[in-house]
C-alpha positions in Angstrom: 181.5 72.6 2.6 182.8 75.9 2.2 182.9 77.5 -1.4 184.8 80.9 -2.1 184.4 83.0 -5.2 187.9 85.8 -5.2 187.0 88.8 -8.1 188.9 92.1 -8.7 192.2 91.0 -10.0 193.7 92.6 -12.7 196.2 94.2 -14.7 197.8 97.6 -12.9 200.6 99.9 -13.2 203.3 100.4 -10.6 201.5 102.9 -7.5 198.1 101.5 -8.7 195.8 100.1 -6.6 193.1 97.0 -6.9 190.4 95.7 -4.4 189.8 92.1 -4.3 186.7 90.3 -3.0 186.0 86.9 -1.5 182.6 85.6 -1.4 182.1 82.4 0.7 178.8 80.3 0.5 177.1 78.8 3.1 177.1 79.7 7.0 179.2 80.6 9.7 181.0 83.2 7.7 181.8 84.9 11.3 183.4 82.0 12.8 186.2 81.4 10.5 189.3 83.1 10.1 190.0 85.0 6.5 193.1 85.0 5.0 194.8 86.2 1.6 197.8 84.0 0.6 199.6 85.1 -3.0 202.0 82.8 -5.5 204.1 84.2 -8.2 205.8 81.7 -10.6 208.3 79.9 -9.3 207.8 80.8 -5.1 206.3 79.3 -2.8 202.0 80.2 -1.4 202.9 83.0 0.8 200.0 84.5 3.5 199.2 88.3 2.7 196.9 89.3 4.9 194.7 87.6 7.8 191.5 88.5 9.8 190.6 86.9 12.7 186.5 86.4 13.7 187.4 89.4 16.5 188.6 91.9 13.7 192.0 90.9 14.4 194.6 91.5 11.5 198.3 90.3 10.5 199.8 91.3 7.4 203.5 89.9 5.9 206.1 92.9 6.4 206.1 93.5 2.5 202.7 94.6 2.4 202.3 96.6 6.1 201.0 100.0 5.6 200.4 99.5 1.3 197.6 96.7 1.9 194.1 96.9 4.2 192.4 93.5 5.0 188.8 93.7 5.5 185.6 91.7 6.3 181.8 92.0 5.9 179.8 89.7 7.8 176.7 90.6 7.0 177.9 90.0 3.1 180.2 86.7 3.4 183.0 88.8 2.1 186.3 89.7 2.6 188.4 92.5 0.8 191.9 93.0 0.1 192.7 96.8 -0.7 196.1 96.4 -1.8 197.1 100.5 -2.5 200.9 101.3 -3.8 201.3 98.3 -5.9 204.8 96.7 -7.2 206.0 94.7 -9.7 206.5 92.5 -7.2 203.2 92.4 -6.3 202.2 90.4 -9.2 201.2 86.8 -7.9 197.8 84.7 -8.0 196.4 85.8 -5.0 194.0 83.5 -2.6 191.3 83.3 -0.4 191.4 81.5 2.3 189.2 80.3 5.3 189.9 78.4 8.8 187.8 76.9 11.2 190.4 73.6 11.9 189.3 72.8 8.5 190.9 75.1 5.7 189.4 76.0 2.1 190.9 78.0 -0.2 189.3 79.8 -3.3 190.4 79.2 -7.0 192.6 82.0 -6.6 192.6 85.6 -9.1 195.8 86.7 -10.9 197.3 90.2 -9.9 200.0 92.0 -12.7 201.4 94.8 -11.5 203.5 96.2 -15.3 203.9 99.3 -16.9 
């Protein structure tokens, strides 16, 4: 059983920027894949961001070039650096982690509003 704690969501204004953090428990942090998944009211869960065990990274076309995916092993952690922010932005964002089986975090709320 996996457990992950997301922190560093927030309110921000337009061109703002937030980091967000993912602590899983437990081992074997290094084997599974680390994603960020977001959902705003009324969409559907939508992947962000992903890192693979390798270093590996995919990010959905709204966010190329505004967000950075990260991972620290040696921590159990992996970051979301989400630069340039937009109103539409604003979503509960997720953690997420894959090894066939897939947990997800409890999620942390993102407003991006002037």
């Amino acid at each position: 059983q996996v457990q992950l704690v997301e922190s560093g969501g927030g309110l921000v204004q337009p061109g703002g920027s937030l980091r967000l953090s993912c602590t899983a428990s437990g081992r074997g942090f290094n084997m599974y894949t680390m994603g960020w998944y977001r959902q705003a009211p009324g969409n559907q869960r939508e992947l962000v961001a992903l890192i693979t065990t390798s270093g590996g990274t995919n990010y959905a076309d709204s966010v190329k070039g505004r967000f950075t995916i990260s991972r620290d092993n040696a921590k159990n952690t992996v970051y979301l650096q989400m630069n340039s922010l937009k109103p539409e932005d604003t979503a509960v964002y997720y953690c997420n982690a894959r090894i066939g089986i897939v947990y997800w975090g409890q999620g942390t709320q993102v407003t991006v509003s002037s």
